[in-house]
C-alpha positions as CSV (number, residue, x, y, z in Angstrom):
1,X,108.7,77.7,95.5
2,X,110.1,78.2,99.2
3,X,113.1,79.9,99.6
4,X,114.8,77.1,100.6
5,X,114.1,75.2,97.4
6,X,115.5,78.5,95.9
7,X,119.1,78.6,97.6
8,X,119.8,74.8,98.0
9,X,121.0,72.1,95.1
10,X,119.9,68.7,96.1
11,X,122.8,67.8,98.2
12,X,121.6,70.4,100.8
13,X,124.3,72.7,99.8
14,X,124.0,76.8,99.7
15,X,124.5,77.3,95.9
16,X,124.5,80.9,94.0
17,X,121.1,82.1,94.1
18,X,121.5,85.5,96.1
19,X,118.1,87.1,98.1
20,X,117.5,90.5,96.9
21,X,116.1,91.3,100.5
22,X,113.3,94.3,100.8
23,X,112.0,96.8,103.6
24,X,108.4,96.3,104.4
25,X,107.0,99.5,105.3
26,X,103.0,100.0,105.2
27,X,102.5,96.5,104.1
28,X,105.0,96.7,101.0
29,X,108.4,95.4,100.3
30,X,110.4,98.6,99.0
31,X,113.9,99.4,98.3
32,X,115.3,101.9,100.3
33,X,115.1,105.5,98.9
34,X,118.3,105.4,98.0
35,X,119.1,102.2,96.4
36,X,121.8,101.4,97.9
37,X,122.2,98.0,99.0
38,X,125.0,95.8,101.5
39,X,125.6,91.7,101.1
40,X,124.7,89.4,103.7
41,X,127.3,86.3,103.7
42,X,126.6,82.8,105.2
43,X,129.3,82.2,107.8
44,X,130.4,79.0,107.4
45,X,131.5,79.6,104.2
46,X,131.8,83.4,103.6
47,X,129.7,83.3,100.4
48,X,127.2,86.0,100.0
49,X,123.7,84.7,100.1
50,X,121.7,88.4,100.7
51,X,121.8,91.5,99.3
52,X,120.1,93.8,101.6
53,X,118.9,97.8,101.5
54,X,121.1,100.1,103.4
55,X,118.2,102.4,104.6
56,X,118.5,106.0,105.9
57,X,116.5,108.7,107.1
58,X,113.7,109.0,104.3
59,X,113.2,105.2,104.9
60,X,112.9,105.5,108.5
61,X,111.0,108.7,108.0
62,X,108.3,106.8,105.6
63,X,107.8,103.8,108.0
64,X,107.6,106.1,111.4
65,X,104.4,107.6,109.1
66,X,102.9,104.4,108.2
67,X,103.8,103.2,112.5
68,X,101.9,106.6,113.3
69,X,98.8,106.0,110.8
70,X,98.5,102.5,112.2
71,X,98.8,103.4,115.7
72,X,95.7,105.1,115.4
73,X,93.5,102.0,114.7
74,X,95.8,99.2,116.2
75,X,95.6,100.6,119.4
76,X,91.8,100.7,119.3
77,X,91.2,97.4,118.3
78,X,89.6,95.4,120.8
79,X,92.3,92.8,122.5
80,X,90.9,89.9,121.4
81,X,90.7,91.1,118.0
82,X,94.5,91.8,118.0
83,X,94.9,88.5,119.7
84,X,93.5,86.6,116.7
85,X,96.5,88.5,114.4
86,X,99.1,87.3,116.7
87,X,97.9,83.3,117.0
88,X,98.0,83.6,113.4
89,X,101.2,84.4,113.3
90,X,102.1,81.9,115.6
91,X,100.4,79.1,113.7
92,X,101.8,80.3,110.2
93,X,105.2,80.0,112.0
94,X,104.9,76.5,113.1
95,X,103.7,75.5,109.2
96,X,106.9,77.4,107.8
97,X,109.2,75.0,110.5
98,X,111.4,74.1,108.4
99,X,111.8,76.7,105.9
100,X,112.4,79.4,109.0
101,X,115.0,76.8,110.3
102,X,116.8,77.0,107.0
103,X,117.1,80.4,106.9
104,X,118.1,81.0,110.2
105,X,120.9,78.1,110.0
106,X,122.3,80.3,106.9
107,X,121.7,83.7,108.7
108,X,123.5,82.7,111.7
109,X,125.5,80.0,111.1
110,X,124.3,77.6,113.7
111,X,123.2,73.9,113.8
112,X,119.7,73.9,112.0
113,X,118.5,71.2,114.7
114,X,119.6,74.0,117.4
115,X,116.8,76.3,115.0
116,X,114.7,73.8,114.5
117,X,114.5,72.3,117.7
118,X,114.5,75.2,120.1
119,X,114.4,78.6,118.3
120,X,111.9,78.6,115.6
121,X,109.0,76.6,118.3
122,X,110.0,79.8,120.7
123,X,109.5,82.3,118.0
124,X,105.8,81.1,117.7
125,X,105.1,80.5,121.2
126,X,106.4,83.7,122.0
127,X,103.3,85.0,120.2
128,X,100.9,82.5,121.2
129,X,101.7,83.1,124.5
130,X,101.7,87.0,124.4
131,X,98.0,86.6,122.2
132,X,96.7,84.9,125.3
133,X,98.5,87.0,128.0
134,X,97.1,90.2,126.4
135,X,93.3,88.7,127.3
136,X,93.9,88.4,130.9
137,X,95.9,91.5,131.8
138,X,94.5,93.7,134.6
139,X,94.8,96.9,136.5
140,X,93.6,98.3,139.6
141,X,91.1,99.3,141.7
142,X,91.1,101.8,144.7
143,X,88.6,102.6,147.5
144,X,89.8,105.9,149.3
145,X,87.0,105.7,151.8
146,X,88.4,108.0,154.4
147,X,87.6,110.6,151.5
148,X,84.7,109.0,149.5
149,X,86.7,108.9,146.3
150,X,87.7,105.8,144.2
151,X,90.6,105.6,141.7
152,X,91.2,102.9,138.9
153,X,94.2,102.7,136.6
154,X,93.9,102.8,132.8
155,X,96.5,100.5,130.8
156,X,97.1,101.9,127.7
157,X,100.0,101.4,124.5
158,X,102.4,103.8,124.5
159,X,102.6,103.9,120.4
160,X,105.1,103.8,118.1
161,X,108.2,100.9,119.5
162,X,111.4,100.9,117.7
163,X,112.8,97.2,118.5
164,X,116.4,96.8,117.6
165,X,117.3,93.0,117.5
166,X,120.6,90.8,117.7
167,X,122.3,88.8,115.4
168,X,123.1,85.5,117.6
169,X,119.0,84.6,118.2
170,X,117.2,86.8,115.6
171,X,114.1,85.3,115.0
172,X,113.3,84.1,118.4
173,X,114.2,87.2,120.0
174,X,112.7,89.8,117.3
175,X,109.3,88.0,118.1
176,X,110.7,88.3,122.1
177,X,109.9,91.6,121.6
178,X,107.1,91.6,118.7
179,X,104.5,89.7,120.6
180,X,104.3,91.7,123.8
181,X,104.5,94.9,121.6
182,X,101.7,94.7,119.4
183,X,99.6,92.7,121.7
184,X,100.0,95.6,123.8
185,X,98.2,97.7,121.1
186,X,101.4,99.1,120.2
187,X,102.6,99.5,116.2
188,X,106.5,98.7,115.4
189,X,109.4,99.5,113.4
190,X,112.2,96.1,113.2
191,X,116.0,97.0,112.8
192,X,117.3,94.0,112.2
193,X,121.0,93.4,112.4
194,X,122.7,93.9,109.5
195,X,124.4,90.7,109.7
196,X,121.3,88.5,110.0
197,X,118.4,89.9,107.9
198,X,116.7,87.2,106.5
199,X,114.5,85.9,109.1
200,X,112.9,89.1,110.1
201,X,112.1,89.7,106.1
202,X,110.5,86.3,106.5
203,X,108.6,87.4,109.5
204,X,107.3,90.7,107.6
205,X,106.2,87.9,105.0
206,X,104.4,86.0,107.5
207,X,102.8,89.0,109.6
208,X,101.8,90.0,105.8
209,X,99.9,86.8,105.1
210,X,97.8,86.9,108.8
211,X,96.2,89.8,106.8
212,X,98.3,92.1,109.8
213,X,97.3,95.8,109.0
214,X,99.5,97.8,107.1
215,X,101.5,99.5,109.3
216,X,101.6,97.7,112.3
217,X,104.8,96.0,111.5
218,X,107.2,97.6,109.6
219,X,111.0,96.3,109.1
220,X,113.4,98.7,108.0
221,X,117.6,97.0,107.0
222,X,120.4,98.9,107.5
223,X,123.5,99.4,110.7
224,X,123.3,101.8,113.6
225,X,125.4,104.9,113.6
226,X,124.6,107.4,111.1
227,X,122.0,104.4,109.4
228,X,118.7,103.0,110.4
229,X,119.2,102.1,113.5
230,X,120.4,105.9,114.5
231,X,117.3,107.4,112.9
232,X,114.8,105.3,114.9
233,X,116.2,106.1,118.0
234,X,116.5,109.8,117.5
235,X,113.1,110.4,116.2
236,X,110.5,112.2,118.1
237,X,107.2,110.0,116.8
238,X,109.0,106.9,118.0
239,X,107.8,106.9,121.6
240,X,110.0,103.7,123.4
241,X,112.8,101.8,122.4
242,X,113.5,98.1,123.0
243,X,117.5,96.4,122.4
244,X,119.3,93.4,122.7
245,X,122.1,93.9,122.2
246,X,126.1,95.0,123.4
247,X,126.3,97.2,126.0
248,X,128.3,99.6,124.5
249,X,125.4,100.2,122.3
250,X,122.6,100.4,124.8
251,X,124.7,103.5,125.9
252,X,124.8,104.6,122.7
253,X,121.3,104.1,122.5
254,X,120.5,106.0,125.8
255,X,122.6,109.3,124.8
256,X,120.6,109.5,121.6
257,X,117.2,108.7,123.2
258,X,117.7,111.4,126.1
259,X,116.6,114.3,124.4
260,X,112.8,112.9,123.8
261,X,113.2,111.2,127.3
262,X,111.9,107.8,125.4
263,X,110.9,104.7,127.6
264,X,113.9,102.1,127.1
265,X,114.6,98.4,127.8
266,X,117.9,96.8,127.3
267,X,118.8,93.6,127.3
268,X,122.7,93.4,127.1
269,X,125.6,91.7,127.7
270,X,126.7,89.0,129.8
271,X,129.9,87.2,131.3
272,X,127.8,84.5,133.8
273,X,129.2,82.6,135.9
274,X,128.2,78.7,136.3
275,X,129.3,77.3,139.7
276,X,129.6,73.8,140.6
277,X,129.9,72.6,144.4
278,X,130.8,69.7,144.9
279,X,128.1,68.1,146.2
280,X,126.4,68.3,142.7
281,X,125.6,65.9,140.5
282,X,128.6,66.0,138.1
283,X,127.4,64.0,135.2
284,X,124.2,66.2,135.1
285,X,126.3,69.6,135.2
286,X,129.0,68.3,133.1
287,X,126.3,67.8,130.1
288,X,124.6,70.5,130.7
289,X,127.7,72.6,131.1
290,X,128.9,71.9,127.6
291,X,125.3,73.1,126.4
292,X,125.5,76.5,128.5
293,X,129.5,76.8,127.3
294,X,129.0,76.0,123.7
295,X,125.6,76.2,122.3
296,X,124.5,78.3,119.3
297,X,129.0,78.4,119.3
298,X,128.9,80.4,122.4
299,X,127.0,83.1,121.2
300,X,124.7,83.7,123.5
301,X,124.3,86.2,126.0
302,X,123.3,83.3,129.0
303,X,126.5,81.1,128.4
304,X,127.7,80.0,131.6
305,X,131.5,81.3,130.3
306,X,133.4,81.8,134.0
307,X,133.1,78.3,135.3
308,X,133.6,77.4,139.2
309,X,134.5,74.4,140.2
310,X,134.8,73.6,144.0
311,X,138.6,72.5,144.5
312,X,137.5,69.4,145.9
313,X,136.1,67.8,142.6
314,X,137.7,70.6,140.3
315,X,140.6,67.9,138.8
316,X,138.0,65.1,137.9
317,X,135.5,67.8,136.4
318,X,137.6,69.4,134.3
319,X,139.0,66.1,132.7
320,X,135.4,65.5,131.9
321,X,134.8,68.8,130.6
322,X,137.4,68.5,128.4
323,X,136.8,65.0,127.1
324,X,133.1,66.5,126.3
325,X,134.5,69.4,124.7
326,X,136.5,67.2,122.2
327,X,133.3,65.4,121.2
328,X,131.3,68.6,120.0
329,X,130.2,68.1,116.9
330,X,131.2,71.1,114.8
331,X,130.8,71.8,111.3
332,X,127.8,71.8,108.9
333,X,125.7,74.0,110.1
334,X,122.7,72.3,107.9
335,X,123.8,68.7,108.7
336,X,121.2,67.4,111.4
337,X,123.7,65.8,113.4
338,X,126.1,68.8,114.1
339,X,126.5,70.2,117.4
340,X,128.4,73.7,116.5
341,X,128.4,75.7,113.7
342,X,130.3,78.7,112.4
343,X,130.7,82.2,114.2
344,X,129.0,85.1,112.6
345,X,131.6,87.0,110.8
346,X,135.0,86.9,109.9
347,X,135.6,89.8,112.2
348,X,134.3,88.2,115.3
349,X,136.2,85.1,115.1
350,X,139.5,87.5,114.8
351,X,137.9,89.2,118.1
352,X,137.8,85.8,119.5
353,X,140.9,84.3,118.6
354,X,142.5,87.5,119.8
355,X,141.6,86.9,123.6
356,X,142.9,83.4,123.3
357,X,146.4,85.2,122.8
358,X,145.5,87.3,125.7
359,X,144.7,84.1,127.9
360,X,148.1,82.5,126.9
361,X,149.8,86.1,127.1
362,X,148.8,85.9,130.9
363,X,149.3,82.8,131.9
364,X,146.1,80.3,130.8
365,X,146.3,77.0,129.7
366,X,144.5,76.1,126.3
367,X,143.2,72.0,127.5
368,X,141.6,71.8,124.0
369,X,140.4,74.1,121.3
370,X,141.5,76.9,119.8
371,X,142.4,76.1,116.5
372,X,140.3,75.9,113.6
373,X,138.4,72.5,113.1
374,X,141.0,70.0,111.0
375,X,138.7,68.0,109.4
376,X,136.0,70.5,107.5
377,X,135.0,69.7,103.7
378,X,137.2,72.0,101.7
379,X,134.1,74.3,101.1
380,X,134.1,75.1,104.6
381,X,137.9,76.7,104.3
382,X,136.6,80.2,104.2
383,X,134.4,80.1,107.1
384,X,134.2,81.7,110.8
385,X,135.4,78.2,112.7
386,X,136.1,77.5,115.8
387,X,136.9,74.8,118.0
388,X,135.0,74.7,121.9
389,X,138.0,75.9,123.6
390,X,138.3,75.1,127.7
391,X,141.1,77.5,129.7
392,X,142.3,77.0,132.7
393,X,145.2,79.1,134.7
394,X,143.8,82.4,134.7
395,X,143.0,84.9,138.0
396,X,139.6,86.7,138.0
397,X,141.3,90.1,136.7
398,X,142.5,88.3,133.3
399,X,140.5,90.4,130.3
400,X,139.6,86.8,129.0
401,X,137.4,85.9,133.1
402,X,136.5,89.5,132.9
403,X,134.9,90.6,129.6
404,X,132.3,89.0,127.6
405,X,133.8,87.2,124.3
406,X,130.6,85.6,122.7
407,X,132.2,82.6,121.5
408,X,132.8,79.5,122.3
409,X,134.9,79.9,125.2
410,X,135.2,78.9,128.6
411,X,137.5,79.6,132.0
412,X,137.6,77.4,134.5
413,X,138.5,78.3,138.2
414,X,138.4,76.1,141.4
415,X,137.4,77.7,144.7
416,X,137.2,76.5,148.4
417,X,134.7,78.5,150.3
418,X,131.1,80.0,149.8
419,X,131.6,82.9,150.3
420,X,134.5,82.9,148.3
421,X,132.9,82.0,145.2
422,X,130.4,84.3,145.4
423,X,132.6,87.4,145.7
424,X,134.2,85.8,142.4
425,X,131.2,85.5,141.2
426,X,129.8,89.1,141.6
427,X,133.3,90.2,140.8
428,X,132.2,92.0,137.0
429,X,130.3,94.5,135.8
430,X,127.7,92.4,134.3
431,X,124.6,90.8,136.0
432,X,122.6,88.9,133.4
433,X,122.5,85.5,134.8
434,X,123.9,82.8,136.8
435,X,123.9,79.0,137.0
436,X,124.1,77.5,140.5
437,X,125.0,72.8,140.8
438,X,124.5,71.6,144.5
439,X,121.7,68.9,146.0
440,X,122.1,71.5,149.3
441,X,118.6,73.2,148.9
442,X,119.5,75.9,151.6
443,X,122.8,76.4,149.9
444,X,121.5,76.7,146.8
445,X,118.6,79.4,148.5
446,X,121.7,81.4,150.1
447,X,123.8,81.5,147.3
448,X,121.2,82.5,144.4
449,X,120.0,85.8,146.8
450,X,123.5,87.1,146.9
451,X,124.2,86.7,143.4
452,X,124.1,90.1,142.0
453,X,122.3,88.6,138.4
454,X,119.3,89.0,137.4
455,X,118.5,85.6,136.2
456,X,119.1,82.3,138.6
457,X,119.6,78.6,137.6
458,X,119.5,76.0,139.9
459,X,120.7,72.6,138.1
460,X,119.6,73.6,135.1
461,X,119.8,76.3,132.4
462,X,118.2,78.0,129.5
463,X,114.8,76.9,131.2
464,X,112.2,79.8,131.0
465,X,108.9,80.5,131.9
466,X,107.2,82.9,129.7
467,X,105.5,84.9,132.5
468,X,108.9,85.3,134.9
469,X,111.0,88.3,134.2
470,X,114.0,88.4,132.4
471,X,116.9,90.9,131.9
472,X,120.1,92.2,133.9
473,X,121.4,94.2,136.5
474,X,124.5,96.2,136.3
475,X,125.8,96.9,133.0
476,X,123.9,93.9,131.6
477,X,120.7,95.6,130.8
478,X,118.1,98.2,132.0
479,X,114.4,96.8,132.7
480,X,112.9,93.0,132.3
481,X,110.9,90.9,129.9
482,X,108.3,88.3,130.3
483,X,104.8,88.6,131.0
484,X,103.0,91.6,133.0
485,X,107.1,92.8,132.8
486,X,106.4,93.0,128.9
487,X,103.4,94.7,128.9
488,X,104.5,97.1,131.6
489,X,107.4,98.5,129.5
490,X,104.8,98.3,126.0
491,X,102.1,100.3,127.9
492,X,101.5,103.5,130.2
493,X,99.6,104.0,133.0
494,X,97.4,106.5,134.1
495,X,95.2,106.9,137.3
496,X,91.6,108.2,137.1
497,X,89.8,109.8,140.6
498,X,86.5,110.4,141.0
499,X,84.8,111.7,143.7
500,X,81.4,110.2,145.0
């Protein structure tokens, strides 16, 4: 019986069967050494639907060994042999659709079509792409002829990866990182976030039944200071670490990394702005505005949350915006026609709310949202809700423009000038990414160089290409993702001279 069968009654509804959640270290689902164990609630609701092992040093200790052990046959294996693991994974993936869409609906909270739709097809192209990427990878080739010597370069795994993942995206974005990892040659230990745990179980499950060697994939629950996530990032056998994450912990992250001078990508926060001139096409940006404001309930470090509008058509768009806003669907998460969900954890959503007081502390104007959704099911109550809430009235040095509130949250601002906006624009310590509306080609050329991010939309947004690179500039990350930007970060080179 699939676990969905297990935690549903026929109405669809998440009933009392709790998941006793394992670690899988060298191909087994254990307890932690210490038995302790933490819950795991669904957020629109608050119920507990996980119980999950709270895993310490010995745990991380025992999968580092069994990482090491596979290390030394993984990263011998010829690429297209690993390759054949991976598009198993990827297939097996695809047959689980809608069991893996469950789950991460529960883990996260969000619209199951949003899982089913977008992030669970991801998840398993992110490792059929990687499986195929691996085969065509190459390095290079020197003549030094004024010395009659040639050099070539060696691409090799680095070895044992600790990835730490997020809780807004987990699946898609633990296999973000799995894919290029061990199609690098490269073994792994998972740290999940303690507040979504299921779907990377589910992924140890499905890595299990591609016949994966033990070893090669390892997932080990608990948090991050003085837990799990600590311990993987301090130890000496685990050669490069890989986040997404907040910022404040990627610095966490680097202090306790510095003494082993570990390879390390982050991929952190974001507070992108989305600018609309006015020469746009407004119906186009307006729809896909509310997805960039408001999908996955704004948690998501690529929301467009500062918007610009040019003065010119800033009255008429945000009427729109707003009358868009009012029509998001939100409420349950496992209803197929519901556009928003629930936010993550009771704590967040008091995070959130609390710079909505900051916004009306300063000024800002609340056009709609704010407020807990009026008319959920009474077994909704006890949830993390959230209406889409649009701002307006705030200057660029408001807490609420300035820092990232992963929710679903939006300023909007009208500006006159190029030049203007783009100061705006540049005007935070972030630099993940960047949305740019205007049919003025050159304009759009001028102003996406001179945006300090490190991703650029042009009418569009959320659209990737596997092989482009991704990640931030400033405080927004360290490092990019994506293709030969992958495997540089999962592998180390080394040059080789001869002399003829």
């Amino acid at each position: 019986m699939s676990v969905v069968n297990e935690l549903t009654d026929k109405k669809g509804g998440v009933i009392n069967k709790i998941l006793e959640l394992k670690n899988f270290i060298g191909g087994k689902f254990v307890d932690s050494v210490s038995g302790k164990r933490f819950e795991s609630k669904y957020p629109a609701t608050n119920e507990v639907i996980a119980t999950v092992p709270e895993s310490g040093k010995e745990d991380v200790e025992l999968a580092v060994k069994s990482a090491v052990e596979a290390f030394k046959v993984w990263s011998k294996m010829p690429v297209k042999e690993r390759s054949k693991y991976l598009m198993r994974i990827s297939e097996l993936i695809m047959n689980k659709l809608d069991e893996l869409s469950y789950l991460e609906s529960i883990d996260v909270g969000k619209p199951i079509k949003l899982a089913k739709g977008m992030e669970v097809p991801r998840a398993s192209y992110n490792f059929s792409f990687f499986a195929e990427f691996a085969k065509y990878v190459h390095t290079e080739f020197y003549e030094t002829d004024d010395r009659g010597a040639i050099n070539y370069v060696l691409r090799r795994p680095v070895g044992v990866a600790g990835l730490i993942t997020p809780w807004n995206l987990p699946l898609l974005l633990t296999t973000w990182k799995v894919a290029p990892c061990l199609a690098a040659g490269n073994t792994c230990i998972i740290k999940p976030s303690e507040l979504t745990p299921i779907t990377a179980t589910k992924l140890a499950e499905i890595a299990a039944e591609a016949g994966l060697p033990d070893g090669v994939l390892n997932v080990v629950h608990g948090f991050g200071p003085n837990s799990a996530g600590e311990f993987i990032v301090s130890h000496p056998d685990v050669k490069l670490i890989s986040l997404t994450g907040e910022t404040t912990t990627g610095q966490a992250i680097m202090r306790a990394a510095s003494q082993h001078l570990k390879k390390l990508s982050f991929e952190l926060g974001g507070k992108n702005p989305n600018i609309i001139f006015a020469d746009a096409d407004i119906e186009q940006a307006l729809d896909v505005t509310i997805q960039s404001s408001f999908s996955n309930q704004g948690e998501v470090c690529l929301c467009g949350s500062r918007i610009y509008v040019e003065r010119k058509i800033y009255d008429e768009f945000v009427e729109k915006l707003v009358e868009r806003a009012k029509r998001v669907k939100v409420g349950d998460p496992l209803d197929p026609e519901t556009d928003m969900g629930a936010l993550i954890s009771e704590e967040h959503l008091h995070k959130v709310r609390t710079y909505l007081e900051i916004a009306v502390a300063d000024g800002g104007k609340i056009l709609t949202g704010g407020k807990t959704p009026e008319h959920l099911p009474e077994k909704f109550k006890s949830g993390n809700w959230l209406e889409p809430t649009v701002i307006v009235g705030l200057n660029d040095n408001c807490r609420v423009v300035k820092e990232e509130i992963f929710g679903p949250v939006v300023t909007v601002s009208p500006f006159d000038a190029e030049e203007e906006v783009i100061e705006r624009a540049n005007n935070t310590h972030y630099g993940l990414s960047a949305t740019i509306w205007t049919r003025d080609l050159a304009r759009a050329h001028r102003v996406a160089a001179q945006i300090e991010a490190g991703v650029i939309w042009i009418n569009t947004w959320f659209l990737r290409d596997l092989r482009t690179p991704f990640g931030g500039m400033k405080m927004s990350g360290i490092g990019r993702e994506g293709g030969i930007y992958s495997f540089e970060f999962y592998t180390e080179l080394k040059n080789v001279c001869i002399k003829l």
